[in-house]
Phi, psi and omega in degrees: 000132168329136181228010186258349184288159196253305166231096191293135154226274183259012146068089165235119198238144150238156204266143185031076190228128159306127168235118215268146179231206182285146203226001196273010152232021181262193178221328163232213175222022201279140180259169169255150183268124176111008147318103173322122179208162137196169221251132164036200205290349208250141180261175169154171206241141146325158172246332184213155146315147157287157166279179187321325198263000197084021208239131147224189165249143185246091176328092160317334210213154148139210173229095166283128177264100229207141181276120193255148177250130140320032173239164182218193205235032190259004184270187182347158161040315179153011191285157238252135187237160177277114201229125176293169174261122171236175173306154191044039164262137200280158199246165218236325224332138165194116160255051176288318197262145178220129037245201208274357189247159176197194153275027214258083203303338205285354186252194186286126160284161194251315187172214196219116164358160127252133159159186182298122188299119170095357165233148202308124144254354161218144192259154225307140164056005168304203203155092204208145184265116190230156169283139168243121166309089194302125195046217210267125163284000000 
């Protein structure tokens, strides 16, 4: 069972679903629990390992403490810059990267820093476990 969540609202799970989580240190996209992950456009953390098929339950909604990269897609061509995370900044999923969430506009969005506007919750080019908001608040 997921131990990161933080903050509950409308407890909304969906059940048994495929889900893609990260695949760029993996051996498989199979998610783990307490994985950021998501099915087509909608974001939300495992609830469980996946099984065989890749099928887990997916947590939709709430607040989570889940590991952010300082980084965005603003250098050169698009290539990756070091950008601090400050609160309310909307966050990323790509699961190329890991780890998979970021400020990297080119992905889905997962959700939104939670902390204070305009102050660093991860500092530039950094890797730091912050609460996030899942999807749209």
């Amino acid at each position: 069972m997921a131990t990161n969540r933080k903050y509950g609202q409308s407890d909304t799970i969906w059940p048994h679903v495929k889900v893609i989580a990260q695949t760029a240190s993996r051996t498989s996209n199979h998610a783990l629990s307490s994985d950021p992950v998501v099915c087509g456009q909608v974001p939300g953390v495992a609830l469980d390992d996946a099984d065989e098929n890749g099928r887990t339950r997916m947590q939709v909604d709430g607040i989570f403490e889940i590991q952010v990269t300082g980084k965005d897609a603003s250098g050169t061509s698009g290539a990756d810059a070091n950008v601090a995370v400050n609160g309310g900044d909307a966050l990323y999923f790509d699961k190329d990267k890991t780890p998979p969430v970021s400020k990297r506009a080119g992905g889905i969005l997962f959700g939104y820093a939670v902390g204070d506007s305009g102050v660093a919750m991860v500092t530039s080019g950094a890797t730091g476990a912050i609460m996030v908001q899942i999807g749209k608040p």
